[in-house]
KEKE-205449 format. One record per residue: x, y, z of N, C-alpha, C in turn; residue number from 1. Coordinates in steps of 0.2 Angstrom, whole numbers. Layout:
KEKE-205449
GUNU   npx   npy   npz  capx  capy  capz   cpx   cpy   cpz num
GUNU     X     Y     Z     X     Y     Z     X     Y     Z NUM
...
***
This chain:
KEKE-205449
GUNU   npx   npy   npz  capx  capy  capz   cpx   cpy   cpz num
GUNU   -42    56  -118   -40    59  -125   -33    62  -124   1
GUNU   -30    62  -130   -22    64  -131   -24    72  -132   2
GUNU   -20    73  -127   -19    83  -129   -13    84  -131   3
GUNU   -10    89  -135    -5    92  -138    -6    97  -134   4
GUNU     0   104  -134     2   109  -133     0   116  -140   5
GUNU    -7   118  -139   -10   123  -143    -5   126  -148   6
GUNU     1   127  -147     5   130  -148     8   125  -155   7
GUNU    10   119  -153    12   115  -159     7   115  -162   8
GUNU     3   115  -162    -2   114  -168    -2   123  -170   9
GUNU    -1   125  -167    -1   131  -170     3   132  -179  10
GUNU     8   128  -174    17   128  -179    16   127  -185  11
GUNU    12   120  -184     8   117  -191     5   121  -196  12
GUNU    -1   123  -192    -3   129  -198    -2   134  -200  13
GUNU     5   136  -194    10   141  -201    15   139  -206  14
GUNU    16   131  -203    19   128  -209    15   125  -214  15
GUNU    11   125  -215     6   123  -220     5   130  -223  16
GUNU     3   135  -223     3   143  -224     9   144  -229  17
GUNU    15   143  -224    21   147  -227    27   140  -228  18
GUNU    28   136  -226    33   132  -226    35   131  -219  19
GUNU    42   127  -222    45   124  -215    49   131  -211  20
GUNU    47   137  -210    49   142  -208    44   142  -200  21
GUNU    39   141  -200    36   141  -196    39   140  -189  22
GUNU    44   134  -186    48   135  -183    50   141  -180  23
GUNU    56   141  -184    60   149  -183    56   156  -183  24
GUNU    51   155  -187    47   161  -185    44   164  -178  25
GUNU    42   156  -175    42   157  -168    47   157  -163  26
GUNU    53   156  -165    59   156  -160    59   163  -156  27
GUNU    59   168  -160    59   175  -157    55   176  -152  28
GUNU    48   172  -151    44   175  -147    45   171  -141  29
GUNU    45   163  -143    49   158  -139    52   161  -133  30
GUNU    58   164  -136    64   165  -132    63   172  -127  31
GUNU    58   176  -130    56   182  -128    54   180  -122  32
GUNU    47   174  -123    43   171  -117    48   171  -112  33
GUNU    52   163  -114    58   162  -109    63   168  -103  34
GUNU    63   172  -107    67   177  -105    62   182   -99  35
GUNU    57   185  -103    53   187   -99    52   186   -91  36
GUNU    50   179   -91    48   174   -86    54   174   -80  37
GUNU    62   173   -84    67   171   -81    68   179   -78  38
GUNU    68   184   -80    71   189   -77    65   193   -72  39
GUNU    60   191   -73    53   194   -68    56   188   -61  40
GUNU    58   182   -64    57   178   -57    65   179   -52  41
GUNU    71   182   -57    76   183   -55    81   189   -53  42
GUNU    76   195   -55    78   200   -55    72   206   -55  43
GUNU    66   203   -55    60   210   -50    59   211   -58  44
GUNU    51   214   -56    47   218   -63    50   223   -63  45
GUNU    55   226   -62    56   234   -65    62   232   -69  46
GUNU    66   228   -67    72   226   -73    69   224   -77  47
GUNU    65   219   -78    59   216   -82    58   220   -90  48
GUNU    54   226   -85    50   231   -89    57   237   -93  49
GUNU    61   236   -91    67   241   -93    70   237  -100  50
GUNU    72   229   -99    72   224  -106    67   226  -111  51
GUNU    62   224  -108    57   225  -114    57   230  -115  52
GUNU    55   238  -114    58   244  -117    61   244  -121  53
GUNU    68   239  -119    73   242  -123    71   239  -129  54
GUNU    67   233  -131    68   227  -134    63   231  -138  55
GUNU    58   235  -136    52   236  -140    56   243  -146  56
GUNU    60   248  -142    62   253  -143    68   250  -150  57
GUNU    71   243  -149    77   244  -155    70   239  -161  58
GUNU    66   237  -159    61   236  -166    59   243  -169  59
GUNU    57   248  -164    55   253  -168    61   257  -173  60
GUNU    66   256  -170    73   260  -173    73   256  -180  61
GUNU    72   249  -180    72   244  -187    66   247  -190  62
GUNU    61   248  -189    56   250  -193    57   258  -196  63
GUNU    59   262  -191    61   270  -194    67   268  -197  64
GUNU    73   264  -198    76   263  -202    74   260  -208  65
GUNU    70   258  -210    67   253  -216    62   259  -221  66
GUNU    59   264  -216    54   268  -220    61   271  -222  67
GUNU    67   274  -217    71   279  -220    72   277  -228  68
GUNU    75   270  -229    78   267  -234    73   267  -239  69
GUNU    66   266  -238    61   266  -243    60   272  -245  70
GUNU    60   278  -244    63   286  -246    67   285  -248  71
GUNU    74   286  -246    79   284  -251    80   284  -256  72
GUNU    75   277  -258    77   271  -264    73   277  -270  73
GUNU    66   278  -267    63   282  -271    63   290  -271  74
GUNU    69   291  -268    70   300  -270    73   300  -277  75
GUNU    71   305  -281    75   307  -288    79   307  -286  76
GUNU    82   314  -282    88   315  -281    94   310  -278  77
GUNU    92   308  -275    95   301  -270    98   298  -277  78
GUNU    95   296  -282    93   291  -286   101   296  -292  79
GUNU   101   302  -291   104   304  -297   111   305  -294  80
GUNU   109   306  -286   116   307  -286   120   299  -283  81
GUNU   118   295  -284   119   286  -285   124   287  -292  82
GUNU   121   289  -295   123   287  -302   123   279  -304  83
GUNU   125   277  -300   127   271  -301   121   264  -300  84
GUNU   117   268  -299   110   262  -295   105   262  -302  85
GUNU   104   256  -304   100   255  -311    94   252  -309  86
GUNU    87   253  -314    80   252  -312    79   246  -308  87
GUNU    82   242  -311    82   236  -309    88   235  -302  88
GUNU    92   237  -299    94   239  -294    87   239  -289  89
GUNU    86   247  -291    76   249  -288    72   244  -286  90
GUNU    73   240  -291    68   235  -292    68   230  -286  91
GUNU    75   228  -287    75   224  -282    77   222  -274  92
GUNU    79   231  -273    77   234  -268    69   233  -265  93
GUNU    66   236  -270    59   235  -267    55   231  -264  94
GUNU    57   225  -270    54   220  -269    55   217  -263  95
GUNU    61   217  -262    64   216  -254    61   218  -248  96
GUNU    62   225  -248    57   228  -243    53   224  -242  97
GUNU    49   224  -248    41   221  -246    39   215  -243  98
GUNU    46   211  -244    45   203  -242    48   204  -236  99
GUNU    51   208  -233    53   208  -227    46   211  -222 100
GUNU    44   217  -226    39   218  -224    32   213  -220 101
GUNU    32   208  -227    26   204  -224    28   199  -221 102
GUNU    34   196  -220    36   193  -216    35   196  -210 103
GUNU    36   201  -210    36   206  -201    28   207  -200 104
GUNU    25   206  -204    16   205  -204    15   197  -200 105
GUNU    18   193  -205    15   188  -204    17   186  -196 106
GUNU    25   184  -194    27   188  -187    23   190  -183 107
GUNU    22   193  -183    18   198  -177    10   195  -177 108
GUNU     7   192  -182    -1   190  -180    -1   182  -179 109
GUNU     5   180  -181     9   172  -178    11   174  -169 110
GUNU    13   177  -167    16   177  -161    11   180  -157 111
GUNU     4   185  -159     0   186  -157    -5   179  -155 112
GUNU    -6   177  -160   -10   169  -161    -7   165  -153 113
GUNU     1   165  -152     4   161  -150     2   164  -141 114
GUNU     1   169  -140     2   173  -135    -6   174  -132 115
GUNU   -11   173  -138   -20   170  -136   -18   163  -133 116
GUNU   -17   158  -137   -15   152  -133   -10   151  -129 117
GUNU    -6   154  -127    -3   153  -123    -1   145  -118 118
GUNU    -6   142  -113    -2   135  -112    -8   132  -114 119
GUNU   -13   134  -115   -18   129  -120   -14   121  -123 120
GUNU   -21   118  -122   -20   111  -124   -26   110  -130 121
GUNU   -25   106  -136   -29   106  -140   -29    97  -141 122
GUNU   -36    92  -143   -36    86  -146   -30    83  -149 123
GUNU   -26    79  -150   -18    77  -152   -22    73  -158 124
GUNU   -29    71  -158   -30    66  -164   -35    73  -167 125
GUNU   -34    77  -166   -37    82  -173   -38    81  -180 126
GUNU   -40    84  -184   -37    84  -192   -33    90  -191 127
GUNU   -27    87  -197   -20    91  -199   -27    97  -203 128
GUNU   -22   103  -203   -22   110  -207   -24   108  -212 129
GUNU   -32   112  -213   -33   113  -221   -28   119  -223 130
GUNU   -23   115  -230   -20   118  -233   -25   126  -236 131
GUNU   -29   122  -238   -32   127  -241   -32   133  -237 132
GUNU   -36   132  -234   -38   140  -229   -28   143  -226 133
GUNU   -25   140  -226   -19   140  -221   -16   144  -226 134
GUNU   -18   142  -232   -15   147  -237   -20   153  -239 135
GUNU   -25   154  -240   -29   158  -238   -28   164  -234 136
GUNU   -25   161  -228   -28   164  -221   -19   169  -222 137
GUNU   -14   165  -223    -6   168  -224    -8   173  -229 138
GUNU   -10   170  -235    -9   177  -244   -14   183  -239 139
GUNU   -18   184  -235   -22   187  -232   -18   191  -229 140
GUNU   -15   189  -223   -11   193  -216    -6   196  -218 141
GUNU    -2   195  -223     3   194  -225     3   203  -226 142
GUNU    -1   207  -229    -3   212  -229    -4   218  -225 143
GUNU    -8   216  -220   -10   218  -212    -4   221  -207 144
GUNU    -6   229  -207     2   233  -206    -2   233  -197 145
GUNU    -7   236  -198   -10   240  -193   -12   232  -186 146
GUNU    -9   237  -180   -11   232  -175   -16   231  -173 147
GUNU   -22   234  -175   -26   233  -173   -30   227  -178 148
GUNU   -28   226  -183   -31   222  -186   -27   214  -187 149
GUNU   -21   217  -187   -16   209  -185   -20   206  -178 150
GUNU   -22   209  -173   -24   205  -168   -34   203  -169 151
GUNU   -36   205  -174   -41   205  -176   -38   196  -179 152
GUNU   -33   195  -184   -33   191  -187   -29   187  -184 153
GUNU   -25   187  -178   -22   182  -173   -27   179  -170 154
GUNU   -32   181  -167   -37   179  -163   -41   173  -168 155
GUNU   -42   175  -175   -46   171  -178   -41   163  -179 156
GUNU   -36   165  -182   -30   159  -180   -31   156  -174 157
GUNU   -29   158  -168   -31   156  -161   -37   151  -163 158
GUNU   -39   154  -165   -50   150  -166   -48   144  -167 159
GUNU   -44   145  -175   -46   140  -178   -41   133  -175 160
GUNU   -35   137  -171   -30   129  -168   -34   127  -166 161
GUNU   -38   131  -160   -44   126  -155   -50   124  -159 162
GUNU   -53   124  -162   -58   123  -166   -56   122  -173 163
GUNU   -54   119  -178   -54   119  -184   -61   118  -188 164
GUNU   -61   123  -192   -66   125  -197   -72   131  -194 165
GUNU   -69   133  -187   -73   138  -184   -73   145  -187 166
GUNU   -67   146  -192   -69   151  -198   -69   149  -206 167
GUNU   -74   150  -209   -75   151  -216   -69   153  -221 168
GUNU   -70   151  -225   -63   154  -232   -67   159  -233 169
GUNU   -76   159  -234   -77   164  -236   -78   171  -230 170
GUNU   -77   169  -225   -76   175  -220   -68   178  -221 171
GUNU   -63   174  -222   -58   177  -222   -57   181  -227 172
GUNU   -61   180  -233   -59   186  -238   -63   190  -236 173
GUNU   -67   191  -233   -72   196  -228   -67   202  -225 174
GUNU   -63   197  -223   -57   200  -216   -52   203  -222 175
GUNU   -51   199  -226   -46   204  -230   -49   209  -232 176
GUNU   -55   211  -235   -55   218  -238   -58   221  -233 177
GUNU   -58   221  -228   -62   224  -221   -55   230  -218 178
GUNU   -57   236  -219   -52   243  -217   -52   244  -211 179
GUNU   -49   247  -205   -50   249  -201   -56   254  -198 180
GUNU   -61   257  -204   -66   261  -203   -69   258  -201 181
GUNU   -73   252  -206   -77   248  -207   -75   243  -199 182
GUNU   -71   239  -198   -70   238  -194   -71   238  -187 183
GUNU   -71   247  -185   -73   250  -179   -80   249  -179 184
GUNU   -82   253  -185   -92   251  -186   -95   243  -184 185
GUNU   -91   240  -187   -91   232  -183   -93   230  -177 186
GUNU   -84   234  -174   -85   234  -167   -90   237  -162 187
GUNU   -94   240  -167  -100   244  -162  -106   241  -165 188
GUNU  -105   238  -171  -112   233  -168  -111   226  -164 189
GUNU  -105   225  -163  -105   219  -160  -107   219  -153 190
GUNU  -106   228  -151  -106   231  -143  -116   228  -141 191
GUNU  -118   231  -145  -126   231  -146  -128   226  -148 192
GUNU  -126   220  -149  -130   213  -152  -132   211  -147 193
GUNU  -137   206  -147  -140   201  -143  -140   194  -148 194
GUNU  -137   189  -144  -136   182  -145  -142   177  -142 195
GUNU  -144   173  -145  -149   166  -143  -143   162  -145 196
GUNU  -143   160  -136  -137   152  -137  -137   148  -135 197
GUNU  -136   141  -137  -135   135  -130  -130   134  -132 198
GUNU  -129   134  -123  -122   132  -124  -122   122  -124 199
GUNU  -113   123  -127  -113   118  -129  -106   116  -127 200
GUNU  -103   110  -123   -97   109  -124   -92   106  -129 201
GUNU   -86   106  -129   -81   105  -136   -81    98  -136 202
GUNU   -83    93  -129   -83    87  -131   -86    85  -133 203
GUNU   -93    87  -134  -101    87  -137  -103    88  -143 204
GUNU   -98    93  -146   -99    96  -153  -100    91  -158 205
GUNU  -106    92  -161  -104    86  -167  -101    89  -173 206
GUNU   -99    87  -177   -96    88  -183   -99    94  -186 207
GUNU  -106    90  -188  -110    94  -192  -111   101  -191 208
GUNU  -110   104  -184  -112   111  -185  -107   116  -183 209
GUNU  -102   112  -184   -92   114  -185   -96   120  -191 210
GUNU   -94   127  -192   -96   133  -195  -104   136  -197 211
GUNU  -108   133  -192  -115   134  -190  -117   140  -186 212
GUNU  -111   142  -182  -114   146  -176  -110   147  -171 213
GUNU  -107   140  -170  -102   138  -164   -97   142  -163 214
GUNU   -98   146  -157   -92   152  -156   -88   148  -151 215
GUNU   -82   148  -154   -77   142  -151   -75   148  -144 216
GUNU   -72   152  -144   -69   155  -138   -74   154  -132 217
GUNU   -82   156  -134   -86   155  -128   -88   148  -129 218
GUNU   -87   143  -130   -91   136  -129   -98   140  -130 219
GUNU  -100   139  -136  -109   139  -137  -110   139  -146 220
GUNU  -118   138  -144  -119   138  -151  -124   146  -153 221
GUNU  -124   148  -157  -128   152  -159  -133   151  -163 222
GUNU  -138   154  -160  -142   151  -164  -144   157  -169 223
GUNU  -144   163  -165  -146   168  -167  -139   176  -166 224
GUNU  -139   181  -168  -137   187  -166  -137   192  -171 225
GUNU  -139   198  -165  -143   202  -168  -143   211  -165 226
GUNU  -143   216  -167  -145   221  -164  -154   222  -164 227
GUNU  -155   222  -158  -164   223  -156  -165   229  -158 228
GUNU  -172   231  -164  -173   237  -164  -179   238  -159 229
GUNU  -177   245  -153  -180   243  -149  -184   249  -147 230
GUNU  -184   253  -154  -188   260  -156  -193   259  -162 231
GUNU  -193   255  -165  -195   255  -172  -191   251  -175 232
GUNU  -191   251  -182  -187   248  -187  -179   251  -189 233
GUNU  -177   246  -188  -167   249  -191  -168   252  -195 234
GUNU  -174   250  -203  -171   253  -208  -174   259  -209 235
GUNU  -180   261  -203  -179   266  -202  -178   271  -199 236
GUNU  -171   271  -196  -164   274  -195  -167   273  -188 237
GUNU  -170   267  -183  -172   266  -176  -165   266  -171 238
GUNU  -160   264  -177  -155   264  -169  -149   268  -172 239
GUNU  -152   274  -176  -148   279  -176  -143   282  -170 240
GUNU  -147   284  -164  -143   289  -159  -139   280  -154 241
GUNU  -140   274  -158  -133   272  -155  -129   268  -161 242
GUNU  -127   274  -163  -123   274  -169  -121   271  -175 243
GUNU  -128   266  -178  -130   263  -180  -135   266  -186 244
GUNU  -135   271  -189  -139   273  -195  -139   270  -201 245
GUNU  -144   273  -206  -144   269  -209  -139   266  -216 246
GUNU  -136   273  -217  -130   274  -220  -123   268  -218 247
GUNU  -124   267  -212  -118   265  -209  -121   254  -208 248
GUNU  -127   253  -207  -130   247  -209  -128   246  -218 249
GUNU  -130   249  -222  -128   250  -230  -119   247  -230 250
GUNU  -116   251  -228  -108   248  -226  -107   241  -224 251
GUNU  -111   239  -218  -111   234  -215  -113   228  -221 252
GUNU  -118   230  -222  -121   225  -226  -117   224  -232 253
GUNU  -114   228  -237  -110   229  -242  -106   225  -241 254
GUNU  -101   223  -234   -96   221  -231   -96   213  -231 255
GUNU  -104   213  -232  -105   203  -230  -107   203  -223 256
GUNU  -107   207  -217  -107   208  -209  -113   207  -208 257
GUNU  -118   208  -211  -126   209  -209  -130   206  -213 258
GUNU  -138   202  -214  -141   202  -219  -143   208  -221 259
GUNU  -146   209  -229  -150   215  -230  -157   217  -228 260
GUNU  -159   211  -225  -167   215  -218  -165   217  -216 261
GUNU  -166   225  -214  -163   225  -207  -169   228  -202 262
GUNU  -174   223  -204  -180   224  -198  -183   217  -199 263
GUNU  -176   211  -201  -179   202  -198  -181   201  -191 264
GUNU  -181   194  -191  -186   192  -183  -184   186  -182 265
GUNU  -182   185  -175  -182   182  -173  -186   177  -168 266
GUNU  -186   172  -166  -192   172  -160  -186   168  -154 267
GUNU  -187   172  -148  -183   174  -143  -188   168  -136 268
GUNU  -193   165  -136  -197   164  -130  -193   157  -127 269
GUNU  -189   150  -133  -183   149  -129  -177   150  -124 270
GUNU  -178   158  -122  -174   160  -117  -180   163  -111 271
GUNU  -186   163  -112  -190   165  -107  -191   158  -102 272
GUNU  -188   161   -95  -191   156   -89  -195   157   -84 273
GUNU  -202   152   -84  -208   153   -82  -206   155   -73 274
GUNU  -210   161   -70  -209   163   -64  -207   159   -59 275
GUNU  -209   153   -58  -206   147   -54  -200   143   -52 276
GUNU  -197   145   -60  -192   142   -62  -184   146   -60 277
GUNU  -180   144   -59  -173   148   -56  -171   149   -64 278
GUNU  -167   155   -62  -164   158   -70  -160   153   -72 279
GUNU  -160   150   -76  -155   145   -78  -159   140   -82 280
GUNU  -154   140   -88  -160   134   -94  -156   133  -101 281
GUNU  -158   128  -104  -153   125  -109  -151   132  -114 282
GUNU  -155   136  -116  -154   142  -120  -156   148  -115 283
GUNU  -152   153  -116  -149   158  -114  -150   166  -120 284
GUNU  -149   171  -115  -147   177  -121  -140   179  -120 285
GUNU  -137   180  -123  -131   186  -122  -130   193  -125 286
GUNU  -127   196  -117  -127   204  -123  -121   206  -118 287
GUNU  -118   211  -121  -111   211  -118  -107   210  -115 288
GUNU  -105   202  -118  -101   199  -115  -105   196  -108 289
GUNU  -110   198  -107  -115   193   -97  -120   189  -102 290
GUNU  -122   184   -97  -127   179   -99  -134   181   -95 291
GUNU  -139   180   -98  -146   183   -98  -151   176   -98 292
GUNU  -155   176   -96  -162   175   -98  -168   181   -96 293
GUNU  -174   177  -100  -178   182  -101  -185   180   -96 294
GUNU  -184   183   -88  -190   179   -82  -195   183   -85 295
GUNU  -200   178   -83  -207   180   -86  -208   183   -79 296
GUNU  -213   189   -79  -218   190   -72  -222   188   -71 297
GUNU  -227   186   -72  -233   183   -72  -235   176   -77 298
GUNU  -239   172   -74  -240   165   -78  -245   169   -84 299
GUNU  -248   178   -83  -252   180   -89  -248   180   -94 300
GUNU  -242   181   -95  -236   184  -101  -241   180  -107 301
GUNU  -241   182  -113  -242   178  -118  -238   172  -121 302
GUNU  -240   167  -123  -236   162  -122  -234   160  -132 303
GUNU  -236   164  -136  -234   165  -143  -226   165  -143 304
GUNU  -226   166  -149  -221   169  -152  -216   177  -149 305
GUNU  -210   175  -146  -208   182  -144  -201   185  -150 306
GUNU  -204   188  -155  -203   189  -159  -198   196  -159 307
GUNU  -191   198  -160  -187   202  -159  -184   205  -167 308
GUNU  -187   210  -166  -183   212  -174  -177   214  -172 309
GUNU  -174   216  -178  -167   220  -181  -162   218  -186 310
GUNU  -157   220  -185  -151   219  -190  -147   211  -188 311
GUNU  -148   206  -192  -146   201  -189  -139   201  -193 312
GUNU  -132   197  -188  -129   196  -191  -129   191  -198 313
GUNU  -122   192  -202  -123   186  -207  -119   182  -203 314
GUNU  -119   173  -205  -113   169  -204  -109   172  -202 315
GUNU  -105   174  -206  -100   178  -208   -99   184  -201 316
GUNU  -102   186  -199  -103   192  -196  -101   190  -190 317
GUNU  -105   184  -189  -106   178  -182   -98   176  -179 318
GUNU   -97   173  -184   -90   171  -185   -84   176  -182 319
GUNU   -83   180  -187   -79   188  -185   -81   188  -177 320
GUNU   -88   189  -176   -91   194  -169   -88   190  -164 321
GUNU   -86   183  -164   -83   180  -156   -75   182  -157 322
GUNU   -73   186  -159   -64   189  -160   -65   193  -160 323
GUNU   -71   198  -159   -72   206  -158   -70   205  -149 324
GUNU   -67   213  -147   -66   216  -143   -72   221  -141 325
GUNU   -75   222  -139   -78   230  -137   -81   233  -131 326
GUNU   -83   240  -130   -85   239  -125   -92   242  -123 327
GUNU   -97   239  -119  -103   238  -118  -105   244  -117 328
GUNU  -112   246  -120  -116   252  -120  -121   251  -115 329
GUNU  -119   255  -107  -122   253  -105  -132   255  -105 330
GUNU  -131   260  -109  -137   265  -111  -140   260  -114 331
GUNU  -138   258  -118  -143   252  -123  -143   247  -119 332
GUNU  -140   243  -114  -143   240  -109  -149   241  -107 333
GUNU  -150   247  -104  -156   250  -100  -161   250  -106 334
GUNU  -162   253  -111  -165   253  -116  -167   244  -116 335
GUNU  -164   242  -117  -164   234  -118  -170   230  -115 336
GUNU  -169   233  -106  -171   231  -103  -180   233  -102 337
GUNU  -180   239  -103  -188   244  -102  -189   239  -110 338
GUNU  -187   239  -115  -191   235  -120  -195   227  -120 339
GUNU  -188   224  -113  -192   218  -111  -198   218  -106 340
GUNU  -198   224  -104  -202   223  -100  -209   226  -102 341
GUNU  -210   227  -105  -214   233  -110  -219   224  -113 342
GUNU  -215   219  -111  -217   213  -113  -219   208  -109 343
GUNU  -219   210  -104  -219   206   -96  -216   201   -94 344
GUNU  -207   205   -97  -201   198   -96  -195   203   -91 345
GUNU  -192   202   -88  -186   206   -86  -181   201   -87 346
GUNU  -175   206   -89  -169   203   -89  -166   203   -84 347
GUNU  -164   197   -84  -161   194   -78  -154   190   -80 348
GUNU  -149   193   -76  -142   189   -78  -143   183   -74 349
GUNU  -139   178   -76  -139   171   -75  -131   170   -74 350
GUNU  -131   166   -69  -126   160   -70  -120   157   -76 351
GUNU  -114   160   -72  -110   156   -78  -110   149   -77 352
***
């Protein structure tokens, strides 16, 4: 099969997005890489690291220069002792800021993107960029100040070079109106979700289930994910004391992140492997980030339905959750663990 460089395909996407700027827009990080590279291998990491200061240090003087001028422009005073500067002067000062601004948005979660992939290779017989989303995915970003969320939405890019259609138009408008509050809350259910998955690999994938499940970063498909309520019912504030109350499920849900049960079921016995058996099997659990199955102790265990309530992700939630970062609770672990056994299963990490 013909592989490409992740990265030109990248280009494309931002050309289809924004135009033929795409190119140039990446030149800057291009030559950043380039540079970087050449002077770590030619002059030692502390010269290295003294460029880059300096390089990170004169953006921020451009950005404290830009806020200065954006005062400025809108001080009375400034404005009267101008004389000379008419509305429309104002006007299209502003306007400028702003497009330089989102060019500095789109920038930054473009070279982000570029810097997930890094020497990645993607299929050379792809499908070209849906225009659609690309332009979507840009009128989106294009707004996105905070870093924490630019890299939320680099990564989703990254996704889609390697996997095209692994996010929804309807998830991206998710992403757009999603704050940096909401977002942390996010990240702490993703901390505490349990996944049902087979894995699957990229050359296996059929078409069909391209925005099904399929989390492209990890090669797998999802079948399920979920926070286990593992005291009682979510919607009975069960997974309050990890951070999860009911008010704050409300939010999620509101958001498109969660369905409205939030004491659905799953059945989990898929991932149970009979005592004989070595941990390892077409389906899997996942929870922070380690893979799981669920050993059975005894050939007595019930052989029914192993039915898991809680808050299940939506699509949408699924999709966002494999470009979440977070980090693991290990208390809910433990928790985790006494609930399976409470069933006559332990959890046991498996094999990557």
């Amino acid at each position: 099969m013909l592989e490409l460089p992740a990265i030109a395909k990248l280009i494309d996407y931002v050309a289809a997005g924004i135009g033929a700027v795409a190119g140039p827009l990446l030149e800057p990080w291009a030559a950043r890489r380039h540079a970087k590279a050449a002077v770590i291998e030619a002059q030692g990491r502390a010269d290295a690291q003294s460029i880059l200061a300096t390089s990170e240090a004169h953006q921020l003087q451009t950005i404290a220069q830009a806020q200065l001028e954006a005062r400025r422009l809108f001080d009375p005073t400034a404005l009267t002792q101008a004389g000379q500067r008419t509305d429309a002067d104002v006007v299209a000062q502003a306007w400028q800021f702003q497009q330089e601004k989102r060019i500095q948005n789109i920038r930054a979660v473009t070279e982000a993107a570029a810097a997930e992939l890094g020497d990645e290779t993607v299929p050379g017989d792809g499908p070209d960029p849906d225009l659609d989303w690309a332009a979507r995915f840009f009128s989106g970003v294009q707004d996105v100040s905070s870093a924490e969320m630019q890299e939320l939405w680099a990564r989703v890019l990254a996704d889609e070079v390697r996997q095209p259609g692994s996010t929804s138009i309807r998830t991206l408008e998710i992403l757009r109106n999603l704050d940096r509050r909401t977002a942390k809350v996010f990240q702490r259910l993703c901390a505490l979700s349990t996944s049902l998955v087979a894995p699957i690999a990229r050359v296996d994938l059929p078409d069909e289930i391209v925005g099904l499940g399929f989390d492209v970063r990890h090669q797998r498909l999802v079948i399920d994910q979920r926070v286990i309520a593992i005291r009682g019912s979510a919607a009975s504030n069960a997974l309050k004391d990890y951070g999860l109350d009911f008010g704050t499920l409300n939010v999620l849900n509101e958001y498109g992140l969660i369905i409205s049960d939030y004491n659905s079921w799953r059945d989990y016995r898929p991932a149970v492997i009979p005592p004989s058996a070595a941990p390892a099997g077409p389906f899997r659990i996942d929870h922070a980030d380690r893979h799981w199955v669920l050993l059975q102790d005894s050939g007595d265990t019930a052989q029914g339905e192993l039915r898991q309530h809680g808050v299940a992700l939506s699509s949408a939630g699924r999709e966002l959750a494999s470009v979440v970062d977070f980090e693991p609770d290990e208390q809910y672990l433990n928790d985790l663990r006494g609930h399976f056994q409470t069933q006559g299963l332990r959890l046991v990490e498996a094999a990557t």
